[in-house]
N, C-alpha and C positions, 0 to 999 in steps of 0.2 A: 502506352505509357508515355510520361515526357517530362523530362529531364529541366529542373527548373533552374532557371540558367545564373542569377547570382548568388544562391546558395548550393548548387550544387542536389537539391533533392529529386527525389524520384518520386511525382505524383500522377493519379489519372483524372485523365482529362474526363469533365461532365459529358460533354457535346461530342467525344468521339464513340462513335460504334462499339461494342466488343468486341473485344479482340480474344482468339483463340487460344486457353490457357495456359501458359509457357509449363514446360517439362516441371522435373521435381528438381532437378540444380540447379535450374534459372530461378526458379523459386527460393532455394534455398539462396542464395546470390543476393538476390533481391532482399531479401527480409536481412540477412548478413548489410547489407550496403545503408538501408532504413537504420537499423541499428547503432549505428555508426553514425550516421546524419543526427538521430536524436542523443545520442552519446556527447557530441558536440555543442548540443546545446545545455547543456550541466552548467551550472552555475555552481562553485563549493562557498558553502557559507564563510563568512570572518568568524572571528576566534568571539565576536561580543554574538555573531548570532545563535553561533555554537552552543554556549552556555547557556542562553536566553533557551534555546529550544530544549536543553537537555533538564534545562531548571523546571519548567513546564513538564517534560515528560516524566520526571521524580513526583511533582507536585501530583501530575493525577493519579500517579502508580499509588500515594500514600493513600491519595481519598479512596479510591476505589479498594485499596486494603481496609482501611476504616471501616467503610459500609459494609461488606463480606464480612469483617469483624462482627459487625453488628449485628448481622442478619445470623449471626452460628448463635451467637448468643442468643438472641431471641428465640430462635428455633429451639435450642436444649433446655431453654426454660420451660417454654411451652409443649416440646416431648416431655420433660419432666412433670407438670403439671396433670397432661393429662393421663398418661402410663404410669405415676408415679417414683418415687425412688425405691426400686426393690431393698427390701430387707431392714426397713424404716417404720 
């Protein structure tokens, strides 16, 4: 492993050997310390990207309600068609 030196992360090198697999706590360590190196790079949206992405995630939840709409209807039409309506 090696330690990259202005951001602080922990990568492996292409061109060195294998190295023999560290324990299960240096692991654990390791993936804890990764985690944290990408936690840091988070970026939180602004309040205009916030809306813009929440306005988009409304906008497809309605289509894709739409179409399932669509698709129940059609189906009970065409259950209906071919079963017909009992007692009619």
């Amino acid at each position: 492993m090696l330690q990259d030196e202005p951001k602080n992360e922990v990568v492996a090198r292409s061109d060195a050997p294998r190295e023999k697999k560290p324990n299960f706590f240096a692991r654990i360590v390791l993936f804890i310390r990764q985690v944290f190196a990408e936690l840091r790079k988070v970026v939180t949206p602004t309040r205009q990207e916030l809306v813009k992405f929440t306005a988009v995630v409304l906008g497809f939840v309605l289509v894709m309600m739409a179409i399932v709409y669509g698709l129940d209807v059609l189906f009970v039409w065409i259950a209906q068609y071919v079963f017909g309506v009992p007692g009619a």
